[in-house]
C-alpha positions as CSV (number, residue, x, y, z in Angstrom):
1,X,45.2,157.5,55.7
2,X,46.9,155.7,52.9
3,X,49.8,154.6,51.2
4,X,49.8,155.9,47.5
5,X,53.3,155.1,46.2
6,X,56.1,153.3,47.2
7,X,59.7,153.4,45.6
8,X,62.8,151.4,47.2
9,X,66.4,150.4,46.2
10,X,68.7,148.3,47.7
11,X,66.7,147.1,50.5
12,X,67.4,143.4,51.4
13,X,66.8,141.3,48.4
14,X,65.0,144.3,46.7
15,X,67.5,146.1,44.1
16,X,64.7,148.4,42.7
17,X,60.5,148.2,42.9
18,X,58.1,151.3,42.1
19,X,54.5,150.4,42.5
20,X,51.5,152.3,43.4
21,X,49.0,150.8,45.4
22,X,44.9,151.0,45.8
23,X,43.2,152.7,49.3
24,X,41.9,149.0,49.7
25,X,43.8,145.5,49.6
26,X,47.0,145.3,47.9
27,X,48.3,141.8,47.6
28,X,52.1,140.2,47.1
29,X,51.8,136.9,45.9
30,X,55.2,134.9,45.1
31,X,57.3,132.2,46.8
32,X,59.1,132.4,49.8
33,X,61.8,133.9,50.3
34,X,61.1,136.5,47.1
35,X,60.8,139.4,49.1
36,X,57.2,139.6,50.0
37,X,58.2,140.7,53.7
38,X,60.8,142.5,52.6
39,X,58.1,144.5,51.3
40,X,56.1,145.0,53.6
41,X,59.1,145.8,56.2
42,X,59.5,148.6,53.9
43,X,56.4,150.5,54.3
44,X,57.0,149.5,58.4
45,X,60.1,151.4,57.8
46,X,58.4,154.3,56.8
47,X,56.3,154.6,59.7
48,X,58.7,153.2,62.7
49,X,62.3,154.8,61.2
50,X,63.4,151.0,61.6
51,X,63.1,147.6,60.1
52,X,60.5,145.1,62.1
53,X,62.7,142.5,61.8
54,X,66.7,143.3,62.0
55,X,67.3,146.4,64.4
56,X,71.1,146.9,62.8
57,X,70.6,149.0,60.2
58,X,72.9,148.3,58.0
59,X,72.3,144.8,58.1
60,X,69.1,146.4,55.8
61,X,71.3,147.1,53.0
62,X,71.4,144.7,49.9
63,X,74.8,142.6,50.4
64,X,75.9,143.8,47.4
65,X,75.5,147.8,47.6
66,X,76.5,150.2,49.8
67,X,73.2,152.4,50.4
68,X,69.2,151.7,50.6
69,X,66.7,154.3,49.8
70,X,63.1,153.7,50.7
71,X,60.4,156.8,49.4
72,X,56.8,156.9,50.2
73,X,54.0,158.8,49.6
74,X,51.0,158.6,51.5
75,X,47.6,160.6,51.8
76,X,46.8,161.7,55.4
77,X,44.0,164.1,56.1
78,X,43.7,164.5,52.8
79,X,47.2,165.9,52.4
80,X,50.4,164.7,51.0
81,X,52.9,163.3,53.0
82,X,56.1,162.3,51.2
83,X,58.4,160.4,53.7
84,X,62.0,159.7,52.4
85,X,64.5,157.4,54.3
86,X,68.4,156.5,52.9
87,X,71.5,155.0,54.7
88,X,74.9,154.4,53.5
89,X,77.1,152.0,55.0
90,X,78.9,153.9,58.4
91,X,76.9,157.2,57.7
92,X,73.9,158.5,59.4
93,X,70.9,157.6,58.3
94,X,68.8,160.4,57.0
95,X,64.9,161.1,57.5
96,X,63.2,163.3,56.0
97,X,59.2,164.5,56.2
98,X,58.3,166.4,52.8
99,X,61.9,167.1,51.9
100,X,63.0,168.4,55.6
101,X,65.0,166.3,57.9
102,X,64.3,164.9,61.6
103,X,66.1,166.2,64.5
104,X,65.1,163.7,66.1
105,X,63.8,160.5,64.8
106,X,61.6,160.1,67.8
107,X,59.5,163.3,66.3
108,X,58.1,160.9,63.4
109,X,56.8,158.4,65.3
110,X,53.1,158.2,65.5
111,X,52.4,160.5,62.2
112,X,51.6,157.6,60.3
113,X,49.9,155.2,62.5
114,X,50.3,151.4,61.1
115,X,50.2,147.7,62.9
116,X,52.2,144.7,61.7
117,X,50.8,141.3,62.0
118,X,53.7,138.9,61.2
119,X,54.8,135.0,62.1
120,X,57.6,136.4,63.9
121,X,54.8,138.5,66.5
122,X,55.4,134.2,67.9
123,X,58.0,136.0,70.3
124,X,56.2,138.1,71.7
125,X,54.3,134.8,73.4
126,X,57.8,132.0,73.3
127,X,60.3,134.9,74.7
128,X,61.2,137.2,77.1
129,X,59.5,139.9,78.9
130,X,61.3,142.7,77.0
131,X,59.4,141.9,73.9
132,X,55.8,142.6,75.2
133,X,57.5,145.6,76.7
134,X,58.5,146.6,73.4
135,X,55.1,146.2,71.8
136,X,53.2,148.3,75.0
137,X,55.9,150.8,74.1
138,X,55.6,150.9,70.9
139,X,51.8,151.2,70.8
140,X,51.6,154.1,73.5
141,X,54.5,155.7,71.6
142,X,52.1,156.7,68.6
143,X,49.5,158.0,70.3
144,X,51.2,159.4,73.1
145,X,54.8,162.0,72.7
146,X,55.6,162.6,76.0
147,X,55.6,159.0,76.8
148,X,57.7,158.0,74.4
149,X,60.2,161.2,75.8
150,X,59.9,159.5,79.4
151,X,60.6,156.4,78.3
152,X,64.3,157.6,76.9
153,X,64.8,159.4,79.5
154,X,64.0,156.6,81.6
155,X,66.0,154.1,80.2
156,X,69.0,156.8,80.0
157,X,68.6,157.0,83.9
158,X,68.7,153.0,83.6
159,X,71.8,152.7,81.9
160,X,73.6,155.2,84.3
161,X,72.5,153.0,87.4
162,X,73.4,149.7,85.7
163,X,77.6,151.7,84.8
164,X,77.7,152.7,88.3
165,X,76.6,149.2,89.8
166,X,78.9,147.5,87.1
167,X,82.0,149.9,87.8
168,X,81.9,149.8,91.7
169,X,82.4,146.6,93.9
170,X,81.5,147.8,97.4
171,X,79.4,151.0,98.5
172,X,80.3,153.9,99.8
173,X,79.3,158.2,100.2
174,X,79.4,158.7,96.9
175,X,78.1,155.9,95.6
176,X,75.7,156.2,97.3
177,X,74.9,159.9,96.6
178,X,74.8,158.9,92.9
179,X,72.3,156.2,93.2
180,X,69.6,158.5,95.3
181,X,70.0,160.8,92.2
182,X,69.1,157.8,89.9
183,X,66.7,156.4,91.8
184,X,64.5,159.1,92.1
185,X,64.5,159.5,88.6
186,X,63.5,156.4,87.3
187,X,60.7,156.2,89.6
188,X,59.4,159.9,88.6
189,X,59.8,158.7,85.1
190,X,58.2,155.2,85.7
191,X,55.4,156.4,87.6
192,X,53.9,157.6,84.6
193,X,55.3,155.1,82.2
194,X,53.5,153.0,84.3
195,X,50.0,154.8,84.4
196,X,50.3,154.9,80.8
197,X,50.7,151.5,80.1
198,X,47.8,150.4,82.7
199,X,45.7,152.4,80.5
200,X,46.6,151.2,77.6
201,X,46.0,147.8,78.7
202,X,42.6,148.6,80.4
203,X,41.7,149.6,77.4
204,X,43.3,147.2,74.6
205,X,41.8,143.9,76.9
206,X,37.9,144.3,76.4
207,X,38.4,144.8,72.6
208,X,41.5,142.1,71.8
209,X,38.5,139.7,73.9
210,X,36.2,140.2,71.7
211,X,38.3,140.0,68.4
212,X,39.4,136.5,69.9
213,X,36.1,135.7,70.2
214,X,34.7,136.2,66.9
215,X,37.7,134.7,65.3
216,X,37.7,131.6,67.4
217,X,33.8,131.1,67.4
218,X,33.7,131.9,71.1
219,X,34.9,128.9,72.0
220,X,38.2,129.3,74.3
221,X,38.5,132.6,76.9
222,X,41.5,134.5,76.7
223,X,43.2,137.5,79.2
224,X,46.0,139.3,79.1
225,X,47.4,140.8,82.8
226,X,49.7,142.9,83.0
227,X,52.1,143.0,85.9
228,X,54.5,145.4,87.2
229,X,56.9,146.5,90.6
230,X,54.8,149.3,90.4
231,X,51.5,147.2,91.5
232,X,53.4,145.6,94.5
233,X,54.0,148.8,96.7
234,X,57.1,151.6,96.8
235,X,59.0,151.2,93.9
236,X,62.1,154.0,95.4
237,X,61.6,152.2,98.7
238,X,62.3,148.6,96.2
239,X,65.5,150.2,94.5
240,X,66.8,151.0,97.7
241,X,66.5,148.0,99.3
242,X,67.8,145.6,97.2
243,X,70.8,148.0,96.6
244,X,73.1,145.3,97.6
245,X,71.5,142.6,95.6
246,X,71.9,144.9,92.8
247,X,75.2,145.5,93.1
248,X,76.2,141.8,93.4
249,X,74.0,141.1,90.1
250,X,75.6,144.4,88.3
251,X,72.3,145.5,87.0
252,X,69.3,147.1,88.5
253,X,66.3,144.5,89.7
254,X,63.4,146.6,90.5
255,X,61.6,149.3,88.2
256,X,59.2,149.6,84.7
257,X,62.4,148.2,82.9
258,X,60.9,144.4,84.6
259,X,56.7,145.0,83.5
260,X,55.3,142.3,81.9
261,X,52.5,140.6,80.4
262,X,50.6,137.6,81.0
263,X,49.0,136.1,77.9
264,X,46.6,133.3,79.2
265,X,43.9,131.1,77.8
266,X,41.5,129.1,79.6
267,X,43.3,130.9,82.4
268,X,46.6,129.5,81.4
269,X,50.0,130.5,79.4
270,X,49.1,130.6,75.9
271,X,52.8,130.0,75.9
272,X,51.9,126.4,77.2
273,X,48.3,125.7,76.6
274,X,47.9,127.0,73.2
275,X,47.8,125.0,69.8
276,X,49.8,126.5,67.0
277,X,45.9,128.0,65.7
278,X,45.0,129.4,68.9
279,X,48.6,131.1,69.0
280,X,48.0,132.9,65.8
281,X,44.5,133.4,66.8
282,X,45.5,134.7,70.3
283,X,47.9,137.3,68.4
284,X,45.8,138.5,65.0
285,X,43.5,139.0,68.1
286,X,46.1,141.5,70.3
287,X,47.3,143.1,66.9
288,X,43.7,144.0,65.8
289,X,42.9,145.0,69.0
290,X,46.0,147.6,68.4
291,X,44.3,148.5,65.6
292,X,40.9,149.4,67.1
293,X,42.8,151.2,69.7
294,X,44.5,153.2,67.2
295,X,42.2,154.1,65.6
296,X,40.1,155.4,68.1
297,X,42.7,157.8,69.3
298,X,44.0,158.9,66.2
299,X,40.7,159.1,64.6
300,X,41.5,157.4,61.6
301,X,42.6,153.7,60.6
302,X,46.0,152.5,60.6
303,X,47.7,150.8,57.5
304,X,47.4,147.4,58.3
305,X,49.8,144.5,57.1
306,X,49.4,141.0,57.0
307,X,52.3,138.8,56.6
308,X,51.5,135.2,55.9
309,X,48.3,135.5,58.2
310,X,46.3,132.3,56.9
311,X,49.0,129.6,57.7
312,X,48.5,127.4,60.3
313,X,44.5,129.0,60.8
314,X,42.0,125.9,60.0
315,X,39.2,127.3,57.3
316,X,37.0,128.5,60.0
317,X,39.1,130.9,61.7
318,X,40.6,131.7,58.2
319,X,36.9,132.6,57.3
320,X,36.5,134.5,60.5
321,X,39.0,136.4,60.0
322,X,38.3,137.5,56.5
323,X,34.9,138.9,57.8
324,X,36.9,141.1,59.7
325,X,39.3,142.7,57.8
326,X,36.7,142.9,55.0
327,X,34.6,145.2,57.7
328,X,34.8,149.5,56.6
329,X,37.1,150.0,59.7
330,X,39.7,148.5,57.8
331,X,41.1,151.2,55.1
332,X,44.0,150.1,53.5
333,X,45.7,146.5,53.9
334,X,48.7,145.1,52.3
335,X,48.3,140.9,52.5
336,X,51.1,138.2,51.2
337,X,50.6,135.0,50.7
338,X,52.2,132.3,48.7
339,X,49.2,131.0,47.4
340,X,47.6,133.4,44.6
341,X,43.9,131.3,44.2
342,X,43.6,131.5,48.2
343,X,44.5,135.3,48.0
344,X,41.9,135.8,45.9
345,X,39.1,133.7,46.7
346,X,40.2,136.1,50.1
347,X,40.1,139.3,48.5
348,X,36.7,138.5,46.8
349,X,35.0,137.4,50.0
350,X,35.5,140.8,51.3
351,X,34.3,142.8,48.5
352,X,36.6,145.5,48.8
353,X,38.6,147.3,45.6
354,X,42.1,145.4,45.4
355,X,45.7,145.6,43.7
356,X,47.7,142.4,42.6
357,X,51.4,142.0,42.7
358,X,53.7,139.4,41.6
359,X,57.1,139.2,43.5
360,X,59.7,137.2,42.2
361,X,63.6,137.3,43.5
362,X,63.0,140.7,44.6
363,X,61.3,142.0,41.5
364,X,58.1,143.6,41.7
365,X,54.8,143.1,38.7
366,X,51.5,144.6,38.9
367,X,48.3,142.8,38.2
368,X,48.9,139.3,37.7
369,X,46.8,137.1,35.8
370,X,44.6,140.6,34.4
371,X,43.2,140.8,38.2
């Protein structure tokens, strides 16, 4: 699968680009703040219905227009797919798969598998727990339709626990009543939400190790755990219990809405052990590992974007990590960089067929330099 066209206007800082792109590396060289990522948060856009950075969409739309349009056309199982996406300000935004609009957004996601690796994946080790939830989710979600249906549901069953806990002070019959309803929702939904996710994991660990391993010259041994209410005995037996404690808090304390995951090197928190290096390191690692994973289900390669990747990786993970992307798993990439000679010394070091771009205050150029 790959991305053959791309045409956008109004999005953030970019009024208007139409490019087409190469099944191989396509590069965006250009200052910061030009609109590389903007870029690239375009063709995420494409595949998630949402931005990777800013959640509010209209927060999306250039400041000084009142609509963004983002069209792309990619090859997948060698047919076309042509994927359209506008919003105007206080309107619904509309999706559409080869000219025919989404019931439901949820329907999309997974039909064109893609990974993000970004310097912003850094909260995903510095903050809370709902951001490696988010990424489990959003990993199982394009592989896997029912799970993604569970997990609405489930977090629909959440919110109407939480409004009864928040609305009532003191228990009583029906109160009660209600919560038993709730209860034995969430943990008919989370039971699998949970099985899913172990999987997952089981699965992702042996190949993010060995990613890590390669890129870091085998040096350092990393783990991820994952931990969840579900490990530590009867979840509907939890809720229940801790009813009152609940109810004093407002929100619900036990469930798959508190999973987590431990990121640990040398058998301690990245979070605290890590060097800036082994940070990135640690999440190109996890990301690739996506990849793989991906892959393997879907049977095809993901689009891959790489967002500033080099910066703060010393030349010899640097180097390591350009022997992997330049490996035939890897179809299509989409790399910036501020730094065009480092780009390309890159892109020649894999030997792979490549596009140039030149971005500039949200403008777009095609082969710079006759590349």
């Amino acid at each position: 699968m790959y991305l053959k066209h791309l045409n956008i206007l109004n999005y953030k800082n970019i009024l208007q680009a139409e490019t087409a792109f190469c099944d191989g590396i396509n590069c965006f060289v250009g200052p910061n703040g030009a609109g590389k990522t903007n870029l690239l948060d375009a063709i995420y856009y494409l595949s998630f219905c949402k931005s990777y950075f800013n959640s509010i969409d209209s927060q999306n739309i250039n400041h000084s227009e009142d609509f963004f349009v983002i069209q792309g056309a990619f090859e997948r199982n060698e047919h076309e797919e042509q994927i359209y996406v506008a919003l105007k300000r206080n309107q619904k935004k509309q999706f559409k798969r080869n000219k025919k609009e989404y019931g439901k957004l949820s329907e999309h996601i997974g039909l064109l598998p893609l990974v993000m690796i970004s310097p912003s994946d850094e909260r995903l080790i510095l903050e809370g727990s709902d951001q490696r939830r988010k990424y489990m989710d959003s990993v199982v979600s394009q592989y896997n339709k029912p799970y993604l249906d569970r997990l609405i549901r489930y977090n629909r069953a959440l919110m109407q626990r939480n409004a009864l806990l928040k609305k009532n002070d003191h228990f009583n019959q029906g109160l009660t009543a209600q919560l038993d309803v709730w209860d034995e929702q969430m943990v008919r939904l989370g039971e699998d939400i949970f099985l899913q996710r172990t999987r997952f994991i089981e699965q992702l660990v042996p190949v993010f190790r060995e990613f890590y391993h390669h890129i870091s010259g085998g040096h350092e041994a990393v783990d991820i755990l994952y931990t969840s209410h579900f490990q530590k005995g009867e979840v509907l037996k939890m809720l229940r219990e801790n009813r009152d404690r609940d109810l004093i808090l407002g929100y619900t304390s036990r469930g798959i809405h508190k999973d987590d995951l431990q990121f640990l090197l040398s058998g301690q928190p990245v979070k605290k052990e890590g060097s800036q290096g082994q940070k990135k390191s640690f999440l190109i690692a996890l990301k690739l590992a996506q990849y793989e994973f991906l892959s393997r289900h879907n049977g095809f390669g993901p689009i891959l974007l790489l967002d500033d990747v080099f910066d703060k990786l010393d030349s010899d993970r640097g180097n390591r990590l350009i022997q992997l992307v330049a490996e035939s798993r890897f179809r299509q990439i989409f790399i910036t960089d501020t730094q065009k000679e480092r780009l390309m010394e890159i892109v020649r070091e894999t030997g792979k067929k490549s596009c140039f771009f030149k971005v500039v205050e949200g403008t777009v150029k095609k082969n710079i330099d006759g590349i």
